[in-house]
C-alpha positions in Angstrom: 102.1 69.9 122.0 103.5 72.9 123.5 104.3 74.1 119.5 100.8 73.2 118.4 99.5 75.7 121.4 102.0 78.3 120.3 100.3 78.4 116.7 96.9 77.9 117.5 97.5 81.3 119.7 99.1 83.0 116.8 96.6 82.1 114.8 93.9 83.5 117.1 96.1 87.2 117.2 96.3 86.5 113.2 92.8 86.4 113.2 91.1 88.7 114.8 94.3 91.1 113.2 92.6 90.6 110.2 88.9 91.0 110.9 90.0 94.2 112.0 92.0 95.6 109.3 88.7 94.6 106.9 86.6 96.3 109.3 88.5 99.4 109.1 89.1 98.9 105.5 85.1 98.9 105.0 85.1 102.0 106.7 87.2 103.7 105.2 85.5 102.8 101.9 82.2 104.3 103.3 84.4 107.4 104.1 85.9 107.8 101.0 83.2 107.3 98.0 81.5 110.7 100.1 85.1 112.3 100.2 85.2 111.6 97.0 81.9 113.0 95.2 82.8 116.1 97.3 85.9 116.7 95.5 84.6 115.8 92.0 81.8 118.0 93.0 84.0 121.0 93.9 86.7 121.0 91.2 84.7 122.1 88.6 83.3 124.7 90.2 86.6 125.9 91.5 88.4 125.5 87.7 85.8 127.5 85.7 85.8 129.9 89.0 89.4 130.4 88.3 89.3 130.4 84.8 87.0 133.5 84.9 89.3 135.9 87.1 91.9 134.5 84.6 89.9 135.7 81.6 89.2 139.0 83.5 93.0 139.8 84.5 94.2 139.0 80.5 96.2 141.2 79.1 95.4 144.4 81.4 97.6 143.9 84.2 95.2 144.8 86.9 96.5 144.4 90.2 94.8 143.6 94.1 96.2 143.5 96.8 96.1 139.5 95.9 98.7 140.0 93.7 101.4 141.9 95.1 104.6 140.7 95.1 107.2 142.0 97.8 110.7 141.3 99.2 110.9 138.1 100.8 111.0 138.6 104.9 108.1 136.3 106.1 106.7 132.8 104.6 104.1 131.7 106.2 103.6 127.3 105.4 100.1 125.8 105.6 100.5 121.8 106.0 98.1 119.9 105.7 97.8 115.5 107.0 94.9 113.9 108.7 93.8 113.9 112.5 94.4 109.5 112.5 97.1 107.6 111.1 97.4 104.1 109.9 96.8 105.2 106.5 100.8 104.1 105.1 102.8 107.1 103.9 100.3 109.7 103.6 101.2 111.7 106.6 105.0 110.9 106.2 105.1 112.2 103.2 104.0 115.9 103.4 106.4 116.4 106.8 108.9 115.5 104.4 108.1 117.6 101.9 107.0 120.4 104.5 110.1 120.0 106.4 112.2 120.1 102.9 110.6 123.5 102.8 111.8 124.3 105.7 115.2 123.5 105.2 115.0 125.2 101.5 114.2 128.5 102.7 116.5 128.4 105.6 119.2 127.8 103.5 118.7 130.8 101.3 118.2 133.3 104.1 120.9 135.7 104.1 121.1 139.3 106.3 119.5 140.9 103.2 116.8 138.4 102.4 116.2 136.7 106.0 112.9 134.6 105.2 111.2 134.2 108.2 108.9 131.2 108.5 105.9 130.9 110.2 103.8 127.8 110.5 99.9 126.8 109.9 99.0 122.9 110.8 95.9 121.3 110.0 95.6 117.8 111.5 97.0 116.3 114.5 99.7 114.2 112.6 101.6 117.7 111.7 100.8 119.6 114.8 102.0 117.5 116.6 105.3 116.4 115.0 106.0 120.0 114.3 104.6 121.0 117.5 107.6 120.2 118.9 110.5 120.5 116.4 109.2 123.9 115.1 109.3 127.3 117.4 106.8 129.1 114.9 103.7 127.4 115.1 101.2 130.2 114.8 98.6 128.0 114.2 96.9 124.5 114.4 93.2 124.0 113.5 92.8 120.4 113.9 89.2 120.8 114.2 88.8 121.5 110.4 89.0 117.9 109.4 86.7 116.5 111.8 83.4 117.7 109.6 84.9 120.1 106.8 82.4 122.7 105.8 83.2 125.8 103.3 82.1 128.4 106.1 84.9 127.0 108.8 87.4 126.7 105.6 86.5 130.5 104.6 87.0 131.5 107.8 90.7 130.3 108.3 91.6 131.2 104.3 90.3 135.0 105.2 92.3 135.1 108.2 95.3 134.4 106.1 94.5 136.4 103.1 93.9 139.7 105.5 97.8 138.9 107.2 99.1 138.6 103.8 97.2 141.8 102.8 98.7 143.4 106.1 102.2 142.7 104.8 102.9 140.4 108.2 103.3 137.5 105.3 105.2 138.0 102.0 104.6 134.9 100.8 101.9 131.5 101.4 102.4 128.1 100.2 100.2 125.3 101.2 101.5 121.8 101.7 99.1 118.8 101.0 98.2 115.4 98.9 96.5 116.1 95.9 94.1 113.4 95.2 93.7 111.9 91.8 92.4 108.5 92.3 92.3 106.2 95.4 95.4 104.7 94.9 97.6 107.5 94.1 97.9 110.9 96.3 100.1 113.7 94.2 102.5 115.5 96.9 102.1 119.1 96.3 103.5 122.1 97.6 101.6 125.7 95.9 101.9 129.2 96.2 98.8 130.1 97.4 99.7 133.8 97.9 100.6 136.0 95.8 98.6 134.9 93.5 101.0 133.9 90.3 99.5 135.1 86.5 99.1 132.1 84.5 100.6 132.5 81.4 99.2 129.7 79.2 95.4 130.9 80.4 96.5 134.4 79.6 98.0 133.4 76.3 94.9 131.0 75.1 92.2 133.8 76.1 93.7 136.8 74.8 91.0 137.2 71.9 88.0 136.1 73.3 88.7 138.0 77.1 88.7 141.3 74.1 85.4 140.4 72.9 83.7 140.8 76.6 81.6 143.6 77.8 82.1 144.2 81.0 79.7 145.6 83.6 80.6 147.1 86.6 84.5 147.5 85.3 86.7 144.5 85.4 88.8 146.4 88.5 85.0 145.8 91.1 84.7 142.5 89.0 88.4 141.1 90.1 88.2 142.5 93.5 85.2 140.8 94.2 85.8 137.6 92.6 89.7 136.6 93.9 88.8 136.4 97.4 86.1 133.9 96.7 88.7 132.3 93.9 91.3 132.2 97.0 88.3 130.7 99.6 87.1 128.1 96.8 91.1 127.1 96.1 91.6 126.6 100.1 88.9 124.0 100.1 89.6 122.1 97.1 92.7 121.6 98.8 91.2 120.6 102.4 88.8 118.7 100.3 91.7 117.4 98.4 93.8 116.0 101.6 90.6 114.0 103.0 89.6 111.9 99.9 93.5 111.4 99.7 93.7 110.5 103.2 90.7 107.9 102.9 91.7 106.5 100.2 95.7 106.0 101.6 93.9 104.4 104.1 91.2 102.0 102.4 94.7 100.6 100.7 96.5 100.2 104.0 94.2 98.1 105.6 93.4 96.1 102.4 97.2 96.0 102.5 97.3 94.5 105.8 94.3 92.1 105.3 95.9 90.5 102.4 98.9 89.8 104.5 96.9 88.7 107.4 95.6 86.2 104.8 98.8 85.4 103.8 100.4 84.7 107.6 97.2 82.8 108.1 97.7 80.2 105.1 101.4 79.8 106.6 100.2 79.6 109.6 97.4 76.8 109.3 100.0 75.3 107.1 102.5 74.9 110.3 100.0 73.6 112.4 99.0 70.6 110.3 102.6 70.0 109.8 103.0 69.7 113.3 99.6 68.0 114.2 100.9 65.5 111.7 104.3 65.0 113.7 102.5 64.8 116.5 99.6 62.1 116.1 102.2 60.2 113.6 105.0 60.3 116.8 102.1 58.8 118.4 101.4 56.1 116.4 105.5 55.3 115.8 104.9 54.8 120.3 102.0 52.9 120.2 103.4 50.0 117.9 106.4 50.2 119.4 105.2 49.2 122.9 102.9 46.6 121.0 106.0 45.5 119.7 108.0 45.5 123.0 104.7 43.2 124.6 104.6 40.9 121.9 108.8 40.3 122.3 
């Protein structure tokens, strides 16, 4: 009896396990069909956004500040996770990957080319892991995630556009998941500054970027356009990390409900094996003490 009680209890902690994991996995649901119109929303306007400066910039070589490329002294890393976890590797993944930066630009500094690295969090899963292993955290804005709007975004993107323009940064790379559907987050690690020509654009546009008319000239055109191509970019990819994150975890906990499921039909399983052995034990004592009278 004492291994019937010892089920039933698991099977209690099973249980309630599992109406948990499909409450959070409804949740997350909720949370990620509006994550997701938001990004479908926002990357066409940010592709045809950047398509434009690229059209404008073919062929003439006209430079910003944006663009300019320098001697490698200071890289600054934005890394992006998510403020919660239980959401499987999601958050694992890009401390990897951020931390394999890390390691990859240590390992080419050199007296001549030192690389000095400076470090941008956003969400509590990075800040605080790197929070304590890293001694260059200039930066964690946490806050960001908890109800993303383009203003708050714009805000932190300027602030690290003007440090790069002040020559404190050569280099910015942002570290996030790319989502592309909700089971499958593409690591990515970009070079968000300088800003990198793209060749194929430039190459498909040639002819019809001739054929434009351009008024005021494309030099007040470009300057005015890459800082809200650079704003736009920073919160595809903010946008990009959330739905990713949602999605990571509406497949965790719908993960851990079908295994809850699982342990439960093994469970229920046990106990009627052992119920069995129990009332059938029973039975084998009752007819043989109505044996033992009858003898």
């Amino acid at each position: 009896m004492a291994n019937l009680k010892e089920v039933r209890t698991r099977i209690a902690s099973v249980s309630s396990t599992q109406q948990i994991t499909s409450a959070m996995k409804m949740v997350s649901a909720a949370k990620f069909r509006r994550a997701q119109n938001a990004i479908v929303g926002m990357r066409p306007y940010a592709n045809q956004l950047g398509q434009i400066a690229a059209d404008i910039d073919t062929g003439d070589g006209i430079q910003t500040p944006y663009h300019e490329v320098r001697k490698l002294e200071n890289v600054l890393l934005v890394v992006v996770t998510s403020n919660k976890g239980l959401c499987g590797a999601f958050n694992s993944n890009v401390i990897k990957q951020a931390q394999a930066r890390i390691d990859h630009y240590r390992s080419i500094a050199t007296s001549e080319q030192p690389a000095r690295l400076a470090m941008i969090t956003i969400g509590k899963r990075c800040s605080d892991f790197f929070g304590k292993r890293f001694d260059n955290v200039v930066g964690s804005y946490d806050e960001l995630l908890d109800g993303v709007s383009f203003d708050a975004v714009a805000t932190l993107s300027d602030n690290i556009m003007q440090q790069f323009c002040d020559k404190k940064y050569d280099r910015v790379e942002l570290v996030y998941n790319q989502f592309k559907n909700s089971l499958v987050q593409i690591l990515s690690t970009e070079q968000f500054l300088p800003i990198q020509p793209d060749a194929a654009v430039k190459k498909g546009n040639q002819a019809m970027a001739n054929d434009y008319i351009y008024e005021p000239s494309k030099e007040e055109i470009l300057r005015e356009m890459i800082p809200l191509t650079l704003r736009s970019h920073f919160y595809r990819v903010i946008l990009d990390s959330l739905a990713s994150e949602h999605g990571a975890r509406m497949n965790a906990m719908q993960k851990a409900t079908d295994n809850a499921t699982e342990l439960l039909k093994e469970l229920r399983l046990s106990y009627n094996k052992a119920r069995q052995a129990a009332i059938t034990n029973e039975i084998i004592e009752i007819v043989s003490g109505s044996e033992a009278l009858k003898g």
